[in-house]
N, C-alpha and C positions, 0 to 999 in steps of 0.2 A: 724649489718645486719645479718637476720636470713634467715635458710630455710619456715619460718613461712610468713615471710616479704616478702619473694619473692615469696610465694603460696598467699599470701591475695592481693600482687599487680595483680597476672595471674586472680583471681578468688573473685573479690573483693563484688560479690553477693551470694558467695556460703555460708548460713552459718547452713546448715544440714551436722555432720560428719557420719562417716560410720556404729556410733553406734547407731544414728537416724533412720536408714535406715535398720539396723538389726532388730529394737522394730518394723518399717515400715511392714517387711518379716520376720516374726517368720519362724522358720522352723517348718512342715506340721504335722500337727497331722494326723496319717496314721499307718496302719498295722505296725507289726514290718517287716521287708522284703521288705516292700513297695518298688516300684521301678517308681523314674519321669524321666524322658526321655521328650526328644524335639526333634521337628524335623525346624529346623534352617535355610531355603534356602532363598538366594539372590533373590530381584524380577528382576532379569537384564535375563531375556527371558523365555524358557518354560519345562514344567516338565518331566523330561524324565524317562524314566525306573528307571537310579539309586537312583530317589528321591523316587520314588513310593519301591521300595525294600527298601532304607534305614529307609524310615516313616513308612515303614508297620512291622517292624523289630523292631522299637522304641514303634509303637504300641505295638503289640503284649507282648515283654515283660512287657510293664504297666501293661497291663492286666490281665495275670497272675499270676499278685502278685498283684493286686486292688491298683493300683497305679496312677498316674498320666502320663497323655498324652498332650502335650501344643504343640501351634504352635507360631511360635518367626520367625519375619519376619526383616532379618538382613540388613537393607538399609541403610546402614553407609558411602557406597559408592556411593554418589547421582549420580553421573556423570554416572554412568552405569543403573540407575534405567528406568524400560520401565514403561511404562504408561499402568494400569489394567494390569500387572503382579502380582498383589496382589490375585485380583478374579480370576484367572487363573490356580493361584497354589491351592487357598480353590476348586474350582468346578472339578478340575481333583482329588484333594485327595478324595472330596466325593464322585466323581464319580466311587472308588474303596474303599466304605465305611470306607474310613479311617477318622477316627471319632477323636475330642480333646475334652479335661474334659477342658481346655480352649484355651486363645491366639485369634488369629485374626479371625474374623467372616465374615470380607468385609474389603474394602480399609480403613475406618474408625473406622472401629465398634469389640469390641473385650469384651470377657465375662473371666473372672474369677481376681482374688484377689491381684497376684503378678505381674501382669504387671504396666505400658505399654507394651506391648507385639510387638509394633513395634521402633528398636533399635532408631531411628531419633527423639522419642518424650523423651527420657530416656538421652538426654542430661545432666540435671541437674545430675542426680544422677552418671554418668559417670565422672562429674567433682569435684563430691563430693570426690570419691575415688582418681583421678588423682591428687587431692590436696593435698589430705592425702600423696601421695605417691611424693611429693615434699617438704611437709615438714619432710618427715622420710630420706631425704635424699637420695629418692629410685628412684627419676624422676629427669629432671632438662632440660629445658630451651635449644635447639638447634637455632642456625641460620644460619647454614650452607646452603649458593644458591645450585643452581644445579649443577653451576660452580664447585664449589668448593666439591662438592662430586665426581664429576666427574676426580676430580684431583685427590681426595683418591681412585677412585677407578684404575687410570691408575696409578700410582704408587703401589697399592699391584701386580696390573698385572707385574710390572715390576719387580718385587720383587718374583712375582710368590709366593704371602702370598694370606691367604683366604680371600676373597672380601668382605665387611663387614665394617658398624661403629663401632671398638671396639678396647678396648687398647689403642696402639700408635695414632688409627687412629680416638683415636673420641675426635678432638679437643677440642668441646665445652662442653664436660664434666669437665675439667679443667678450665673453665671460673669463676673466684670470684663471689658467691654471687653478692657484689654490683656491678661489672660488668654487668650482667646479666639483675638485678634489672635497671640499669642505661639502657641497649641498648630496652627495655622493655618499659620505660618512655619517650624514647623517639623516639617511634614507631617503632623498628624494628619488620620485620616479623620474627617469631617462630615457631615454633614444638614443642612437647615433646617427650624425648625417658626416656627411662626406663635406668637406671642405674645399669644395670646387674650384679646380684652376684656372678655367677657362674665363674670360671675355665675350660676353655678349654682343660686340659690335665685332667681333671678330670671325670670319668663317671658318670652319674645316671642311674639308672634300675627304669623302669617304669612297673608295668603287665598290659598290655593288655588281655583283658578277650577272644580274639578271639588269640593274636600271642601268650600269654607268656610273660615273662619275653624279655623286649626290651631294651638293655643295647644303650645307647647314652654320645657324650663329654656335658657337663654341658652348657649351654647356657652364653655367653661372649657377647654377639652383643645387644648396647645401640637399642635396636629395638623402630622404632616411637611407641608411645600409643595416642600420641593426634594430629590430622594436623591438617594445619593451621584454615581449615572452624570451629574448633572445637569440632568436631568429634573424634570419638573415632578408633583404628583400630579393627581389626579382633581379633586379640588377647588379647586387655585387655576388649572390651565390651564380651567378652569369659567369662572373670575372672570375671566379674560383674556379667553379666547374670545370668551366671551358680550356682554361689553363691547365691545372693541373690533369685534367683525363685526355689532355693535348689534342683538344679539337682541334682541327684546320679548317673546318668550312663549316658554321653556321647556317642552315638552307629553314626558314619560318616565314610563317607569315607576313605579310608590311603590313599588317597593324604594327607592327614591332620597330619599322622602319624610322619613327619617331623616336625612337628612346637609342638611336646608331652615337649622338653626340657624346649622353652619358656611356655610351658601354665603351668605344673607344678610349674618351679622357679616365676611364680606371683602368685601362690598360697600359695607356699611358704613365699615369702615376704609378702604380706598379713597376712598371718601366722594363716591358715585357711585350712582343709582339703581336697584336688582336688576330684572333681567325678572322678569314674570309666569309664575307655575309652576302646571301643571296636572300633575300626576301619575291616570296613568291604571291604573286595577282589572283585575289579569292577566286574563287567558280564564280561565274555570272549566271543568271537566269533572264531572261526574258519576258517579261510580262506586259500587255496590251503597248508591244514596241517600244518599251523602256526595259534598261538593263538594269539587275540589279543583285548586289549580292543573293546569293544560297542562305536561307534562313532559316536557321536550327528550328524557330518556331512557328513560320508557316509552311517551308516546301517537305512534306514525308521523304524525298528524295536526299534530304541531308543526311538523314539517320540512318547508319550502315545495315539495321534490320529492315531499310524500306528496300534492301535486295538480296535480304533472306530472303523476306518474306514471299518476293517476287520469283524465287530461285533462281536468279542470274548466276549463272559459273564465275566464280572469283576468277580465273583467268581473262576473263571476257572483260569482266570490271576493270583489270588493271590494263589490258590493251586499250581501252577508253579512256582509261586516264594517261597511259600514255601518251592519244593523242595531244589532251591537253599540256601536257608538258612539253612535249617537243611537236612544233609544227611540221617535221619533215616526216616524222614518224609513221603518218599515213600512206606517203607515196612509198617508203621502205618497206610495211607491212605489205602491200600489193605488190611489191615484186619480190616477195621474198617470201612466199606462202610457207614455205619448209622450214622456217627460222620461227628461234620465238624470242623473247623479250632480253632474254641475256644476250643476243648475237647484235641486236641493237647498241651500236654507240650513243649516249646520252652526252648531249651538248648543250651550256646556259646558254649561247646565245641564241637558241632556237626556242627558250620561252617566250612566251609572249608576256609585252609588258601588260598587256590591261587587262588578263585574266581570260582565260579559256570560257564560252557560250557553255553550260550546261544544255544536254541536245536527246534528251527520251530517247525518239526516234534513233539517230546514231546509235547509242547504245545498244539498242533491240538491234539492227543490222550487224554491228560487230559482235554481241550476242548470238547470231544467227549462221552466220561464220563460223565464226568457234564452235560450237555444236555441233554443223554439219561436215567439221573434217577431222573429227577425234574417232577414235574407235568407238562402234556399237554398244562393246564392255565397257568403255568409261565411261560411256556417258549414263548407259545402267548405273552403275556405282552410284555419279554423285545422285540420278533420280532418287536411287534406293536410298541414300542420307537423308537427301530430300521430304521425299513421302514419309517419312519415318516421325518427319520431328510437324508436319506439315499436312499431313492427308493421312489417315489410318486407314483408312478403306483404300487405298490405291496402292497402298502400303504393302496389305495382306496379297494385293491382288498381283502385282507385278514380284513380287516373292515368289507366291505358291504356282506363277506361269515364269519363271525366269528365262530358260530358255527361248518362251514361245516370245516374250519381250524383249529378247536381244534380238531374238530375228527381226519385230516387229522395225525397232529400232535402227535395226541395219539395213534397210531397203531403200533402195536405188543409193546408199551411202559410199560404196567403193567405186565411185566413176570419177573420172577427168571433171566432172561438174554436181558434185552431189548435190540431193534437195535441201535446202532449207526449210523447211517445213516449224522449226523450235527456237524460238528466240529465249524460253526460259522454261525451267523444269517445272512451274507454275500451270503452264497452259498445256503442258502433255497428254496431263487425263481427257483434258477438255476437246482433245484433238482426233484421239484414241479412242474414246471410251466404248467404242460401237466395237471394237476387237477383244472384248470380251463379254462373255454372254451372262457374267453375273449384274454388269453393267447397262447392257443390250437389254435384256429380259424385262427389268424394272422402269421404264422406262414407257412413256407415250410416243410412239414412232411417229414422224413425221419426215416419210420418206419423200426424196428432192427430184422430183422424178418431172421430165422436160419437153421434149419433140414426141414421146411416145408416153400416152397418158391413158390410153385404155387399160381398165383391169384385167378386160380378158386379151387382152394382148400381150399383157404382160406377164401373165399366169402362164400364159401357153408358151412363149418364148424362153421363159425358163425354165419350165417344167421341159421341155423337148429338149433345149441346153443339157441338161444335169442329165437324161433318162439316154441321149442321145450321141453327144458331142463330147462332153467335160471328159477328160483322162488326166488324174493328178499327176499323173508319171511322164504327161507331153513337157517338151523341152517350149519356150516362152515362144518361138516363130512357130511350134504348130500347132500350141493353144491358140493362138491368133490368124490360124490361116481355119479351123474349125469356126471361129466366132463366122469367120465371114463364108463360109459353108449352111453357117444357123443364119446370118442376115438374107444369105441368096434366099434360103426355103420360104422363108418367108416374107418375099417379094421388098428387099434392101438391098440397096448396092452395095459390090461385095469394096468398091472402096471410093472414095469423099470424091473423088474427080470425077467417075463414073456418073453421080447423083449430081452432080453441078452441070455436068457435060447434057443433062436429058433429066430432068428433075419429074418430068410428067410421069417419067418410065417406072418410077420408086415411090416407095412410101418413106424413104429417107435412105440411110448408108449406115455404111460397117460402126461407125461411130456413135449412131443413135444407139445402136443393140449393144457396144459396149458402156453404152451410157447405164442403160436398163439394166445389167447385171453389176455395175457398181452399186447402183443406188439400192436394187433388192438382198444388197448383200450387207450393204452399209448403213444404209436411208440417206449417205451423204453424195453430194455428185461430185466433189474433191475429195480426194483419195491418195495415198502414195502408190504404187505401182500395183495393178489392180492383180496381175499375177501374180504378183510375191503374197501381194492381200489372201488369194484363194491358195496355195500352195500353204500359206501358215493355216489357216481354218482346215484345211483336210475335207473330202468328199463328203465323210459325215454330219459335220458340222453345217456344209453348204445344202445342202438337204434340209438340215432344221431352219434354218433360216429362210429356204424357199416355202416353209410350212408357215412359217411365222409371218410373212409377205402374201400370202391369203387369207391369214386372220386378220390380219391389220385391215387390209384393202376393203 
């Protein structure tokens, strides 16, 4: 009785080896430097910030180097799989144009050469290897209940030994062949665990391309590779995967960083050379001056709809997250305003090891940025997505004025220093809402009115404005040399120096009077450029509104 015998009885339809399966997956004809990366998430719930950082990280290096980008959808563990968690993880990655050269397309459908790309249909080829690896003497045949693990593991407690199938404690590693073969034939239930090479008292050094050099004891633990459903675990469809879809750079989590001893020694055994592993340092948050992981279950800011919902520009999101990922990346974006994220070189040794500060604030600033140097039409567009899924009434309104909202939107925006005024298409209405009069009308006015607060001062000064001065068709220095033509009349210096210079002489300056026509036009005394503001409302319009500003009053 052989280890051959006891592989063809577990696996008695398998009959493609691992060198079939190599001719199957050549390795990639690609640049030299080339670099494939994956981005590998469970469908067992929803996408959060640290997938979008880890994919967009795995991205980005692909690309860099004209390399390969795939998506590998790891559902090995059916018992946690949710239902359309498949299209959930593809329409949130696209939605932050995180793009694959292949891998999964929909719950079924998937485009490029080396898959199946979803773990649960790559059965076969799982069992290809797991076989190989029973007849090399490198896997073998478990049937330990739960009982009876449970025993090994209150006896290492009692023993206060490391908790673990290995060594003394992994009984059915010593089981005969034709034992094996025999409790097999005649239906007991199985496992398989891997048959571990390594030494415990012995290190291996692993480089991580983000920690260095990570010195670890050699892995000793008969770890599961196959359960009972058939299935493969976490760690040897790792070893398959990765090999045969010929990844070169592993970029996850360092939760993952613990299990570097086993995934190298099954590379080792395999006797094939492991990708390169970058483990990246979760988001931190901050809380009453302790730092501490991003947490799916109390920070809203984990969950990628906490910036739907806020309408942050994916572009904006992913300049944020490339701070976190490369620390140079910010003093690059300020001198390089005309560049965008592809012209960036991405380099590991510019992560940080203890995990990038999660920072609201930043966010909304580089949020604010972005916004204010994109076209007036793009930024329409993504509002119009926006409001669509998000605000129905803002929806209709910025629709049925489009024009009147791209102007809105474009003011003071083509200069050497545009306003900021938008850090998300959430707070636009909020911002706005006074430029239009279906919005304006409904509304309890509470105009913000300041140095000049008489009613009839303020009645008269626009009423003589509008009747007297205002020409829609003046060009912006002689609408503003009229304002101070209406300040002189009505005893205001025609400018701030003048009124500083002899303050007894004035009842204020040119400023106060353009104060009083912001605020009667808007009810607000921040505004964006108060010309552009009356040039969009039209003569008629400023008229109703001077009617409206003595009903109110």
């Amino acid at each position: 009785m052989t280890n051959k015998d006891l592989a063809d009885l577990i696996f008695p339809n398998i009959t493609k080896t691992i060198e079939d399966y190599e001719k199957m997956y050549p390795k990639r004809d690609l640049p030299e430097g080339a670099v494939v990366t994956r981005f590998a998430p469970s469908p067992t719930g929803f996408v959060h910030i640290g997938h979008i950082f880890s994919s967009f990280v795995a991205n980005k290096v692909a690309k860099d180097t004209n390399g390969v980008f795939y998506l590998r959808i790891e559902d090995t563990d059916q018992e946690r799989k949710v239902d359309g968690a498949i299209t959930n993880i593809i329409r949130d990655l696209n939605n932050y144009n995180i793009t694959f050269d292949e891998g999964m397309v929909s719950e079924t459908e998937e485009k490029g050469v080396y898959g199946p790309y979803l773990q649960s249909k790559r059965k076969e080829i799982y069992h290809a290897f797991i076989k190989h690896f029973i007849e090399q003497g490198m896997a073998y045949p478990c049937f330990c209940s739960k009982d009876e693990i449970d025993e090994i593991r209150h006896a290492q407690e009692k023993r206060k030994d490391r908790i673990g199938y290995y060594g003394r404690y992994a009984k059915c590693r010593k089981i005969p062949i034709q034992d094996a073969y025999d409790k097999i034939k005649d239906g007991e239930e199985f496992i398989i665990r891997l048959k571990a090479s390594g030494d415990f008292e012995k290190k291996v050094v692993v480089k991580d391309l983000v920690r260095g050099n990570i010195s670890f004891p050699e892995n000793d633990m008969d770890i599961v590779i196959m359960k009972k459903d058939g299935l493969p675990t976490y760690h040897f469809a790792h070893l398959v995967d990765d090999y045969l879809m010929r990844t070169t750079h592993v970029i996850r989590s360092d939760e993952w960083v613990s299990s570097l001893p086993v995934h190298v020694q099954l590379f080792s055994m395999l006797g094939v050379k492991p990708p390169k592993y970058a483990h990246l340092s979760p988001i931190m948050k901050e809380e009453n001056g302790v730092k501490r992981k991003l947490s799916k279950r109390k920070d809203p800011e984990c969950a990628m709809k906490f910036y739907h919902e806020q309408g942050l520009p994916t572009e904006a999101v992913k300049l944020y997250l490339m701070t976190l990922a490369n620390t140079n990346f910010e003093q690059w974006m300020d001198a390089n305003k005309d560049k965008t994220i592809d012209d960036f070189e991405f380099s590991f040794s510019k992560i940080s090891k203890s995990g990038g500060l999660f920072d609201v604030e930043k966010l909304m600033n580089i949020s604010k940025n972005y916004l204010s140097r994109i076209k007036a039409t793009e930024f329409y567009d993504m509002l119009v997505k926006y409001a669509k899924e998000y605000d129905e009434e803002f929806y209709e309104l910025i629709t049925k004025y489009k024009d009147f909202t791209i102007g809105l939107l474009n003011i003071e925006r083509e200069q050497k220093k545009p306003r900021k005024d938008y850090a998300s298409f959430s707070e636009v209405k909020d911002l706005v809402w006074y430029m239009y009069d279906e919005l304006f009308d409904n509304v309890e006015k509470n105009y913000e009115f300041s140095n000049i607060s008489s009613k009839d001062e303020i009645i008269n000064l626009m009423n003589t404005y509008i009747e007297k001065y205002y020409d829609e068709n003046d060009d912006q220095q002689t609408w503003f040399e009229k304002i101070k033509d209406l300040s002189e009349e009505f005893g205001y210096a025609r400018e701030v120096k003048e009124y500083k210079e002899d303050p007894d002489n004035y009842k204020g300056h040119v400023g106060d009077v353009s104060m009083v026509i912001r605020v009667s036009l808007t009810t607000k005394s921040m505004t964006p450029n108060l010309y552009d503001i009356m040039k969009l409302f039209g003569k008629e319009r400023i008229i109703k509104r001077i009617k409206e500003l003595e009903n109110s009053l």
